[in-house]
C-alpha distance (Angstrom), angle and dihedral (degrees) to the residues before:
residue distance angle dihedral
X1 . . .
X2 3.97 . .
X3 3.36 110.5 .
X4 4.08 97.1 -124.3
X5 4.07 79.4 67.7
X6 3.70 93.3 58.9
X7 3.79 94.2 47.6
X8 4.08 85.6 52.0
X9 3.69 81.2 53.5
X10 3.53 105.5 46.2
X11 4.40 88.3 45.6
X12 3.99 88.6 49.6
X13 4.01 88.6 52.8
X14 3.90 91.8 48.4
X15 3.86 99.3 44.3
X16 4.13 81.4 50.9
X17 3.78 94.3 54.3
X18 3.87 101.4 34.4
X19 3.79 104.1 83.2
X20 3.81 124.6 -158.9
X21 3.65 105.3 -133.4
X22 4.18 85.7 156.8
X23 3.67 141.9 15.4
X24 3.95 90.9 -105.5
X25 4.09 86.5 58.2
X26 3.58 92.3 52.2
X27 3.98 85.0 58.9
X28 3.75 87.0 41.0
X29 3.88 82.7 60.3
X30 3.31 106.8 45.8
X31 4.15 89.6 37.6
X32 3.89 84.5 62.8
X33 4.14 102.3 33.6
X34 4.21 85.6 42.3
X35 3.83 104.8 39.1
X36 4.19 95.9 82.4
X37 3.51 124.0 -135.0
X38 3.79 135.0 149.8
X39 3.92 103.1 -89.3
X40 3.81 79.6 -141.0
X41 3.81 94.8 163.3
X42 3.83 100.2 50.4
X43 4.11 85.5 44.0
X44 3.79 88.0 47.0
X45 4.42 83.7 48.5
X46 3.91 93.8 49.2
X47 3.94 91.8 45.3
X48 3.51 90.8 52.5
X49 4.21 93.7 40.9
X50 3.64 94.1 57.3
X51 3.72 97.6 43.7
X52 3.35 83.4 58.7
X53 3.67 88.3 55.2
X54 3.93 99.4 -106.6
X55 3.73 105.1 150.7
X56 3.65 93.7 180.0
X57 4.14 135.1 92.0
X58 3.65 88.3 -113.8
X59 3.67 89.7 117.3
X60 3.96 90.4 61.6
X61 3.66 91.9 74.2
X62 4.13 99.1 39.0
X63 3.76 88.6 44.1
X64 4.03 96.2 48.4
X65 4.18 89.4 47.4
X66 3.80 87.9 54.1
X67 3.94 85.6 38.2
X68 4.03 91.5 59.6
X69 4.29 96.3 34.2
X70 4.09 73.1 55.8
X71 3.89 95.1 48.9
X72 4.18 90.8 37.4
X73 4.12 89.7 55.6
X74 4.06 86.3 51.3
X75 3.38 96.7 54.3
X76 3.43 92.0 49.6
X77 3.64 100.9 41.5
X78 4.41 86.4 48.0
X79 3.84 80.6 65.4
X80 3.79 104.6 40.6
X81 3.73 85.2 45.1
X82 3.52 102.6 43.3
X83 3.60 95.5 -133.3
X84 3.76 121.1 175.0
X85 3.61 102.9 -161.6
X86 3.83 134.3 13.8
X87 4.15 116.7 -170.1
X88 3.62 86.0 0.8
X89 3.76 97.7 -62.1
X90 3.77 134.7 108.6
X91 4.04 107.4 -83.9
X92 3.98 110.3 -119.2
X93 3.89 95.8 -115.0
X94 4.37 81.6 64.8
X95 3.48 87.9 59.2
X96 3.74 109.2 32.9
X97 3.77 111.5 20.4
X98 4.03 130.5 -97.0
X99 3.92 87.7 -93.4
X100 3.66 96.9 52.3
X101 4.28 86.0 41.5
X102 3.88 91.6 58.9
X103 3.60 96.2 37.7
X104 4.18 90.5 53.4
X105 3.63 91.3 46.9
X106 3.90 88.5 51.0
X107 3.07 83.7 47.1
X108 4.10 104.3 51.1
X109 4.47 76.7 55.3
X110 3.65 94.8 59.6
X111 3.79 91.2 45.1
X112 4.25 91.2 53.8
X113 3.64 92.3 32.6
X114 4.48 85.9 56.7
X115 3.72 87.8 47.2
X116 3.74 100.3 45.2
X117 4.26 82.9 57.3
X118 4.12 85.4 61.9
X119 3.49 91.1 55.1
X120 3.65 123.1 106.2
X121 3.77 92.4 -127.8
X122 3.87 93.0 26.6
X123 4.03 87.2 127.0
X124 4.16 96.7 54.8
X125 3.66 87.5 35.1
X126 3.93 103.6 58.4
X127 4.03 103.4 63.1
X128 4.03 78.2 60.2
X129 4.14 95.3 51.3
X130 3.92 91.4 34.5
X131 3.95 89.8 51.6
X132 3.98 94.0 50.6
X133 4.14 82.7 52.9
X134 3.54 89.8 50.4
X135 3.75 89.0 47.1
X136 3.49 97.6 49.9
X137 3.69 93.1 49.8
X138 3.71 93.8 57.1
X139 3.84 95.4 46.2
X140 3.46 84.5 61.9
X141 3.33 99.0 49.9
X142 4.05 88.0 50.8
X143 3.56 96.3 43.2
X144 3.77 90.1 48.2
X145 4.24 87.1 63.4
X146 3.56 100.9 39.5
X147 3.90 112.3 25.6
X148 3.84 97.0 107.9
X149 4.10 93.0 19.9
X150 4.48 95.8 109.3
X151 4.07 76.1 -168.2
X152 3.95 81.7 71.6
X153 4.02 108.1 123.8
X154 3.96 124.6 -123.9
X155 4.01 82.0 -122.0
X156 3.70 95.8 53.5
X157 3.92 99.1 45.9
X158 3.91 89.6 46.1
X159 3.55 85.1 56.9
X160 3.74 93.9 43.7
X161 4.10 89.8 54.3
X162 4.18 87.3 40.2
X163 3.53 87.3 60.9
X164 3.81 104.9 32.5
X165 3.75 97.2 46.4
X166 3.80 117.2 -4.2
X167 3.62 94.6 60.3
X168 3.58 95.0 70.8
X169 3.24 99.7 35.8
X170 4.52 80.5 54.1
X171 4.20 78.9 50.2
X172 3.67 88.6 63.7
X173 3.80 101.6 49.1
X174 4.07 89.0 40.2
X175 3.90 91.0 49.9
X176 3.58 92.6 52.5
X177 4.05 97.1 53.9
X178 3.70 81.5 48.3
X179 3.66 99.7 59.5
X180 3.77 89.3 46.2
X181 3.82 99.9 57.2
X182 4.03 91.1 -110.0
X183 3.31 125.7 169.6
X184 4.04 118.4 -106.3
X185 3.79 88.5 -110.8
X186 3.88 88.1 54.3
X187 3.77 85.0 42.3
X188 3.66 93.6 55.8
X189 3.42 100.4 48.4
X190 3.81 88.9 52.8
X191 3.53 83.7 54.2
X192 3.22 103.7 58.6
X193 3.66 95.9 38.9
X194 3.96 86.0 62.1
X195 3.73 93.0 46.3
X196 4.42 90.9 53.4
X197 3.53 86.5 48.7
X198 3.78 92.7 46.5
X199 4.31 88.4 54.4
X200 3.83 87.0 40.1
X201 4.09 86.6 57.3
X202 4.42 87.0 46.6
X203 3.42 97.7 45.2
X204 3.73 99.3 44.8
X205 3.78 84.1 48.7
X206 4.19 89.0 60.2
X207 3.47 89.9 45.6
X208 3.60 100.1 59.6
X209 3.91 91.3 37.9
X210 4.13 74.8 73.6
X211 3.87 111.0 17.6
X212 3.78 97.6 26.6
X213 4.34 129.9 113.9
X214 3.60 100.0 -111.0
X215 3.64 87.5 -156.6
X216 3.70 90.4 60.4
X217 3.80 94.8 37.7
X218 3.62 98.8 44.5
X219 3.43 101.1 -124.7
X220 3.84 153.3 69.0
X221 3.40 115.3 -78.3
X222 4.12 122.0 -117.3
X223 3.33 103.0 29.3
X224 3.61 99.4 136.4
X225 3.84 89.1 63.2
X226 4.03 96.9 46.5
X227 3.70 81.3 54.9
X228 3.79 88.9 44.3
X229 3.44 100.9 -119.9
X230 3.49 126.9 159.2
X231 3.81 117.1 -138.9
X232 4.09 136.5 166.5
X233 3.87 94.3 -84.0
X234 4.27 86.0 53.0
X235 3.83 90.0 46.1
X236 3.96 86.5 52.6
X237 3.66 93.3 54.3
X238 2.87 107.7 39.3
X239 4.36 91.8 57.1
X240 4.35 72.4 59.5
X241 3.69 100.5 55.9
X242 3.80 120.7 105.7
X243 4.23 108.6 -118.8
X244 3.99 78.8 -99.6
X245 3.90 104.6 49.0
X246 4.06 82.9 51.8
X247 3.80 96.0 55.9
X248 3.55 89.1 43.0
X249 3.85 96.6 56.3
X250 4.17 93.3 36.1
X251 4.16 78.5 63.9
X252 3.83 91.8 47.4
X253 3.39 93.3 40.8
X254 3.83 95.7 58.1
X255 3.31 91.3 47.7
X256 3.95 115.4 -80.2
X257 4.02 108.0 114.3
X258 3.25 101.4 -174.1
X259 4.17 97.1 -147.3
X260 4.25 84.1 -49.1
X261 3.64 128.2 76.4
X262 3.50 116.7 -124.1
X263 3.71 96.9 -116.1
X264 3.90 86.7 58.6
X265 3.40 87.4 48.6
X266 3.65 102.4 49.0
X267 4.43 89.9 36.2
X268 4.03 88.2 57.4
X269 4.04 89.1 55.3
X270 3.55 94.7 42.2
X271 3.88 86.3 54.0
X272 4.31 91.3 49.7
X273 3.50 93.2 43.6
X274 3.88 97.4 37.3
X275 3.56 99.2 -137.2
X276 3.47 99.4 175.7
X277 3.48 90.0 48.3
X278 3.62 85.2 65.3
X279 3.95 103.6 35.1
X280 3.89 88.1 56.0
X281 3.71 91.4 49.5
X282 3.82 92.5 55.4
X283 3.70 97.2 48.3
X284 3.48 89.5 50.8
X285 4.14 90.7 54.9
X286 3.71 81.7 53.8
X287 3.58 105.2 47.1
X288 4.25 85.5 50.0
X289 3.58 82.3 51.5
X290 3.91 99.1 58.2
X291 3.87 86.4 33.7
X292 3.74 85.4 64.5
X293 4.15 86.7 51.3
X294 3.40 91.2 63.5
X295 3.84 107.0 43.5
X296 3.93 85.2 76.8
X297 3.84 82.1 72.7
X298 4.16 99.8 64.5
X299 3.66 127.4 -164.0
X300 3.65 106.6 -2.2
X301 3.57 117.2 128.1
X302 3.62 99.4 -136.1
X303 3.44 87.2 59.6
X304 3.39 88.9 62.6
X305 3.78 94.6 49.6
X306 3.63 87.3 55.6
X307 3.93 90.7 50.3
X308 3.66 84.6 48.7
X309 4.45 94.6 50.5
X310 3.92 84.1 50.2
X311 3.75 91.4 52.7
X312 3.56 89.7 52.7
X313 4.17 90.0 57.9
X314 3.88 82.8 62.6
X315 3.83 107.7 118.2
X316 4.05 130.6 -159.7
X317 3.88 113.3 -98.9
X318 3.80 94.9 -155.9
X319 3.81 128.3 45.3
Protein backbone atom coordinates (compact mmCIF):
# COMPACT_ATOMS: atom_id res chain seq x y z
CA UNK A 1 0.00 0.00 0.00
CA UNK A 2 1.47 3.51 -1.11
CA UNK A 3 2.34 5.33 1.58
CA UNK A 4 0.08 8.62 0.71
CA UNK A 5 -2.83 5.90 1.49
CA UNK A 6 -1.62 5.26 4.92
CA UNK A 7 -1.29 8.93 5.79
CA UNK A 8 -5.16 9.26 4.50
CA UNK A 9 -5.61 6.53 6.95
CA UNK A 10 -3.87 7.57 9.85
CA UNK A 11 -5.74 11.53 9.38
CA UNK A 12 -9.27 9.71 9.00
CA UNK A 13 -8.53 7.78 12.43
CA UNK A 14 -7.51 11.08 14.22
CA UNK A 15 -10.34 13.37 12.97
CA UNK A 16 -12.65 10.23 14.35
CA UNK A 17 -11.13 10.26 17.81
CA UNK A 18 -10.49 14.04 18.33
CA UNK A 19 -13.83 15.39 19.51
CA UNK A 20 -14.89 19.04 19.30
CA UNK A 21 -16.29 19.84 22.57
CA UNK A 22 -15.38 23.82 21.64
CA UNK A 23 -14.48 25.99 18.82
CA UNK A 24 -10.73 26.16 20.05
CA UNK A 25 -10.70 22.08 19.72
CA UNK A 26 -11.92 22.19 16.35
CA UNK A 27 -8.65 24.35 15.62
CA UNK A 28 -6.81 21.96 17.85
CA UNK A 29 -7.99 19.37 15.21
CA UNK A 30 -7.38 20.68 12.24
CA UNK A 31 -3.86 22.32 13.71
CA UNK A 32 -2.81 18.61 14.25
CA UNK A 33 -4.65 16.70 11.07
CA UNK A 34 -3.37 19.98 8.77
CA UNK A 35 0.14 20.79 10.09
CA UNK A 36 2.13 17.88 7.82
CA UNK A 37 4.59 15.74 9.11
CA UNK A 38 5.76 12.22 8.33
CA UNK A 39 3.48 10.00 10.63
CA UNK A 40 6.80 8.14 10.94
CA UNK A 41 5.77 6.19 14.05
CA UNK A 42 2.40 4.78 12.88
CA UNK A 43 4.34 3.94 9.36
CA UNK A 44 7.16 2.46 11.42
CA UNK A 45 3.88 0.35 13.50
CA UNK A 46 2.21 -0.88 10.18
CA UNK A 47 5.69 -1.97 8.70
CA UNK A 48 6.37 -3.88 11.57
CA UNK A 49 2.43 -5.35 11.86
CA UNK A 50 2.45 -6.80 8.52
CA UNK A 51 5.84 -8.33 8.66
CA UNK A 52 4.57 -9.96 11.29
CA UNK A 53 1.87 -11.14 9.11
CA UNK A 54 -1.07 -8.90 10.47
CA UNK A 55 -3.35 -8.42 7.55
CA UNK A 56 -5.71 -6.37 9.43
CA UNK A 57 -6.18 -2.32 10.11
CA UNK A 58 -5.39 -2.92 13.62
CA UNK A 59 -2.41 -0.80 13.28
CA UNK A 60 -4.69 2.31 12.37
CA UNK A 61 -5.79 2.68 15.84
CA UNK A 62 -2.22 1.84 17.75
CA UNK A 63 -0.47 4.04 15.25
CA UNK A 64 -3.00 7.16 15.57
CA UNK A 65 -2.75 6.89 19.73
CA UNK A 66 1.03 7.11 19.37
CA UNK A 67 0.30 9.71 16.50
CA UNK A 68 -1.65 12.14 19.05
CA UNK A 69 0.79 11.27 22.48
CA UNK A 70 3.31 12.56 19.52
CA UNK A 71 1.21 15.71 18.63
CA UNK A 72 0.28 16.30 22.66
CA UNK A 73 4.30 16.37 23.56
CA UNK A 74 4.64 19.14 20.61
CA UNK A 75 2.31 21.28 21.80
CA UNK A 76 3.70 21.23 24.94
CA UNK A 77 7.24 21.35 24.12
CA UNK A 78 6.22 24.68 21.40
CA UNK A 79 5.36 26.33 24.76
CA UNK A 80 8.14 25.24 27.10
CA UNK A 81 10.42 26.08 24.28
CA UNK A 82 9.11 29.14 23.11
CA UNK A 83 9.17 28.24 19.63
CA UNK A 84 7.74 30.52 17.01
CA UNK A 85 7.28 28.32 14.18
CA UNK A 86 7.31 24.52 13.72
CA UNK A 87 7.28 23.11 9.81
CA UNK A 88 7.29 26.59 8.83
CA UNK A 89 4.01 27.57 10.39
CA UNK A 90 3.01 29.66 13.36
CA UNK A 91 3.22 27.30 16.63
CA UNK A 92 -0.36 27.01 18.35
CA UNK A 93 0.65 28.81 21.65
CA UNK A 94 1.16 32.17 18.91
CA UNK A 95 -2.19 31.83 18.06
CA UNK A 96 -4.10 30.65 21.06
CA UNK A 97 -2.24 31.36 24.26
CA UNK A 98 0.14 28.98 26.47
CA UNK A 99 -3.02 28.08 28.61
CA UNK A 100 -5.17 27.11 25.81
CA UNK A 101 -1.72 25.16 24.21
CA UNK A 102 -1.39 22.92 27.37
CA UNK A 103 -4.91 22.43 27.87
CA UNK A 104 -5.33 21.11 23.92
CA UNK A 105 -2.45 18.92 24.27
CA UNK A 106 -4.06 17.48 27.52
CA UNK A 107 -6.59 17.31 25.79
CA UNK A 108 -5.38 15.33 22.41
CA UNK A 109 -4.23 12.55 25.71
CA UNK A 110 -7.62 12.15 26.97
CA UNK A 111 -8.97 11.70 23.46
CA UNK A 112 -6.19 8.57 22.70
CA UNK A 113 -6.26 7.47 26.17
CA UNK A 114 -10.69 7.03 25.60
CA UNK A 115 -9.96 5.24 22.42
CA UNK A 116 -7.22 2.95 23.55
CA UNK A 117 -10.17 1.66 26.34
CA UNK A 118 -12.34 0.52 23.02
CA UNK A 119 -9.68 -1.43 21.88
CA UNK A 120 -9.68 -5.08 22.03
CA UNK A 121 -6.34 -5.17 23.78
CA UNK A 122 -6.83 -1.66 25.33
CA UNK A 123 -6.02 -3.34 28.89
CA UNK A 124 -2.36 -5.01 27.82
CA UNK A 125 -1.82 -2.06 25.72
CA UNK A 126 -2.03 0.93 28.25
CA UNK A 127 1.07 0.27 30.74
CA UNK A 128 2.93 0.65 27.19
CA UNK A 129 1.12 4.24 26.19
CA UNK A 130 1.10 5.39 29.94
CA UNK A 131 4.95 4.57 30.20
CA UNK A 132 5.89 6.66 26.93
CA UNK A 133 3.83 9.66 28.89
CA UNK A 134 5.76 9.07 31.80
CA UNK A 135 8.84 9.07 29.67
CA UNK A 136 8.23 12.05 27.96
CA UNK A 137 7.54 13.92 31.07
CA UNK A 138 10.84 13.12 32.57
CA UNK A 139 12.88 13.94 29.42
CA UNK A 140 11.61 17.14 29.83
CA UNK A 141 12.35 17.58 33.05
CA UNK A 142 16.13 16.42 32.20
CA UNK A 143 16.44 18.30 29.20
CA UNK A 144 15.10 21.35 30.96
CA UNK A 145 18.53 21.16 33.44
CA UNK A 146 21.03 20.26 31.07
CA UNK A 147 20.10 21.38 27.44
CA UNK A 148 22.67 24.22 27.17
CA UNK A 149 24.98 22.72 30.21
CA UNK A 150 28.38 21.42 27.59
CA UNK A 151 29.18 19.67 31.17
CA UNK A 152 26.11 17.42 30.11
CA UNK A 153 27.29 13.58 30.15
CA UNK A 154 27.03 11.11 27.05
CA UNK A 155 24.84 8.98 29.65
CA UNK A 156 22.51 11.72 30.51
CA UNK A 157 21.74 13.04 26.90
CA UNK A 158 21.22 9.35 25.70
CA UNK A 159 18.76 9.18 28.26
CA UNK A 160 17.31 12.53 27.44
CA UNK A 161 16.80 11.34 23.55
CA UNK A 162 15.60 7.62 25.06
CA UNK A 163 12.97 9.31 26.68
CA UNK A 164 12.08 12.20 24.36
CA UNK A 165 12.00 10.22 21.17
CA UNK A 166 13.00 6.56 21.37
CA UNK A 167 10.36 5.67 23.69
CA UNK A 168 7.71 6.01 21.31
CA UNK A 169 9.21 4.92 18.66
CA UNK A 170 9.94 1.41 21.42
CA UNK A 171 5.79 1.95 21.86
CA UNK A 172 5.39 1.11 18.31
CA UNK A 173 7.44 -2.08 18.05
CA UNK A 174 5.95 -3.24 21.65
CA UNK A 175 2.32 -2.49 20.47
CA UNK A 176 2.69 -4.49 17.52
CA UNK A 177 3.89 -7.88 19.37
CA UNK A 178 0.96 -7.11 21.50
CA UNK A 179 -1.68 -7.16 18.96
CA UNK A 180 -0.25 -10.37 17.60
CA UNK A 181 -0.39 -12.54 20.75
CA UNK A 182 3.62 -12.49 21.06
CA UNK A 183 5.37 -13.56 23.66
CA UNK A 184 7.09 -10.82 26.08
CA UNK A 185 10.47 -11.94 24.79
CA UNK A 186 9.18 -11.28 21.20
CA UNK A 187 7.67 -8.14 22.67
CA UNK A 188 10.87 -6.94 23.96
CA UNK A 189 12.84 -7.33 21.20
CA UNK A 190 10.30 -5.33 19.19
CA UNK A 191 10.78 -2.91 21.72
CA UNK A 192 13.94 -2.28 21.58
CA UNK A 193 14.18 -2.41 17.93
CA UNK A 194 11.67 0.66 17.93
CA UNK A 195 13.57 2.46 20.59
CA UNK A 196 17.30 2.12 18.24
CA UNK A 197 15.42 3.32 15.49
CA UNK A 198 13.86 6.10 17.53
CA UNK A 199 17.84 7.37 18.60
CA UNK A 200 18.84 6.62 14.98
CA UNK A 201 15.91 9.26 13.88
CA UNK A 202 17.54 11.99 16.95
CA UNK A 203 20.85 11.61 16.19
CA UNK A 204 20.65 11.85 12.47
CA UNK A 205 18.57 14.93 13.18
CA UNK A 206 21.84 16.60 15.17
CA UNK A 207 23.92 15.62 12.58
CA UNK A 208 22.39 17.39 9.85
CA UNK A 209 21.67 20.48 12.14
CA UNK A 210 25.73 20.58 11.44
CA UNK A 211 26.67 18.39 8.38
CA UNK A 212 23.36 18.61 6.57
CA UNK A 213 22.38 20.47 2.78
CA UNK A 214 20.36 23.22 3.93
CA UNK A 215 18.83 23.28 0.63
CA UNK A 216 17.63 19.81 1.10
CA UNK A 217 16.81 20.25 4.78
CA UNK A 218 15.16 23.46 4.60
CA UNK A 219 17.00 25.28 6.85
CA UNK A 220 20.19 27.06 8.03
CA UNK A 221 22.63 25.01 9.24
CA UNK A 222 23.92 25.23 13.15
CA UNK A 223 21.23 26.32 14.77
CA UNK A 224 21.35 24.14 17.64
CA UNK A 225 24.70 25.72 18.63
CA UNK A 226 23.59 29.56 18.12
CA UNK A 227 20.93 28.51 20.47
CA UNK A 228 23.56 26.75 22.55
CA UNK A 229 22.41 23.50 22.43
CA UNK A 230 24.27 20.60 23.01
CA UNK A 231 23.62 17.64 20.71
CA UNK A 232 25.45 14.09 19.87
CA UNK A 233 27.92 15.63 17.31
CA UNK A 234 28.94 18.39 20.41
CA UNK A 235 29.17 15.49 22.91
CA UNK A 236 31.63 13.77 20.32
CA UNK A 237 33.86 16.67 20.18
CA UNK A 238 34.08 17.73 22.85
CA UNK A 239 35.51 13.91 24.39
CA UNK A 240 38.31 15.22 21.33
CA UNK A 241 39.23 18.54 22.64
CA UNK A 242 42.62 19.12 24.25
CA UNK A 243 42.01 20.31 28.26
CA UNK A 244 42.67 23.83 26.50
CA UNK A 245 40.32 23.82 23.39
CA UNK A 246 37.50 22.85 26.15
CA UNK A 247 38.09 25.86 28.40
CA UNK A 248 38.28 27.91 25.51
CA UNK A 249 34.84 26.97 24.07
CA UNK A 250 33.07 26.71 27.84
CA UNK A 251 34.09 30.74 27.68
CA UNK A 252 32.60 31.11 24.17
CA UNK A 253 29.91 29.17 24.90
CA UNK A 254 28.68 31.33 27.81
CA UNK A 255 28.99 34.09 26.01
CA UNK A 256 32.66 35.53 25.75
CA UNK A 257 33.85 35.24 21.92
CA UNK A 258 36.95 36.18 22.13
CA UNK A 259 37.19 37.99 18.38
CA UNK A 260 35.46 34.36 17.00
CA UNK A 261 31.99 33.27 17.25
CA UNK A 262 31.42 30.20 18.82
CA UNK A 263 30.02 28.44 15.87
CA UNK A 264 33.41 29.22 14.09
CA UNK A 265 34.97 28.04 16.88
CA UNK A 266 33.26 24.86 17.44
CA UNK A 267 32.98 24.24 13.06
CA UNK A 268 36.99 24.55 12.89
CA UNK A 269 37.27 21.58 15.62
CA UNK A 270 34.73 19.59 14.14
CA UNK A 271 36.77 19.88 10.86
CA UNK A 272 40.39 18.72 12.88
CA UNK A 273 38.81 16.15 14.66
CA UNK A 274 36.42 14.99 11.84
CA UNK A 275 33.45 14.56 13.76
CA UNK A 276 31.24 13.77 11.20
CA UNK A 277 33.51 11.45 9.96
CA UNK A 278 32.93 9.67 13.06
CA UNK A 279 29.10 10.34 13.81
CA UNK A 280 28.29 8.85 10.31
CA UNK A 281 30.39 5.87 10.98
CA UNK A 282 28.48 5.04 14.18
CA UNK A 283 25.07 5.32 12.78
CA UNK A 284 26.00 3.21 10.18
CA UNK A 285 27.22 0.33 12.89
CA UNK A 286 23.77 0.83 14.16
CA UNK A 287 21.68 0.75 11.26
CA UNK A 288 23.73 -2.85 10.30
CA UNK A 289 22.81 -3.70 13.66
CA UNK A 290 18.92 -3.34 13.34
CA UNK A 291 19.35 -4.61 9.71
CA UNK A 292 20.52 -7.79 11.28
CA UNK A 293 17.06 -7.67 13.56
CA UNK A 294 15.13 -7.97 10.78
CA UNK A 295 16.75 -10.67 8.58
CA UNK A 296 15.17 -13.22 11.12
CA UNK A 297 11.93 -12.16 9.35
CA UNK A 298 12.72 -13.61 5.53
CA UNK A 299 10.99 -12.74 2.42
CA UNK A 300 8.32 -10.41 3.33
CA UNK A 301 8.15 -7.34 1.53
CA UNK A 302 7.55 -5.07 4.30
CA UNK A 303 10.54 -6.16 5.61
CA UNK A 304 12.11 -4.91 2.89
CA UNK A 305 10.44 -1.53 3.09
CA UNK A 306 11.70 -1.29 6.48
CA UNK A 307 15.31 -2.23 5.25
CA UNK A 308 14.74 0.33 2.71
CA UNK A 309 13.45 3.44 5.63
CA UNK A 310 16.73 2.45 7.52
CA UNK A 311 18.78 2.96 4.41
CA UNK A 312 17.40 6.23 4.05
CA UNK A 313 18.81 7.25 7.84
CA UNK A 314 22.26 6.60 6.18
CA UNK A 315 24.24 9.88 6.28
CA UNK A 316 27.41 11.11 4.09
CA UNK A 317 30.80 10.67 5.92
CA UNK A 318 32.60 13.36 3.94
CA UNK A 319 31.37 16.86 3.06
Amino acid sequence: MKSAILLRKIDAKLDDIIHEDLTVLKKVKKHVIKSGGKRIRPLLHYYLLRMLGEETDAWVDTGAIGELIHAASLLHDDVIDEAGQRRGKPTMHTLEGNKTTILSGDYLLACGFQHLATLPKGVELLPVFTGVIRDLTVGELIQMRWESNPSVSIKTYEEIIHKKTASLFGAMGRSAGILRGFSPEQNDGLEDFGIRMGRMFQIRDDYLDYFGDPRKEGKQLYQDVNRRLVTFPLLQLLKKMSAADRREFKKRWSGSENGKTVREFVVERMEKHEIRKLVALEMEEEIHRLMKFLRDYPGSDYRNKLVDRLSELQVPAQG
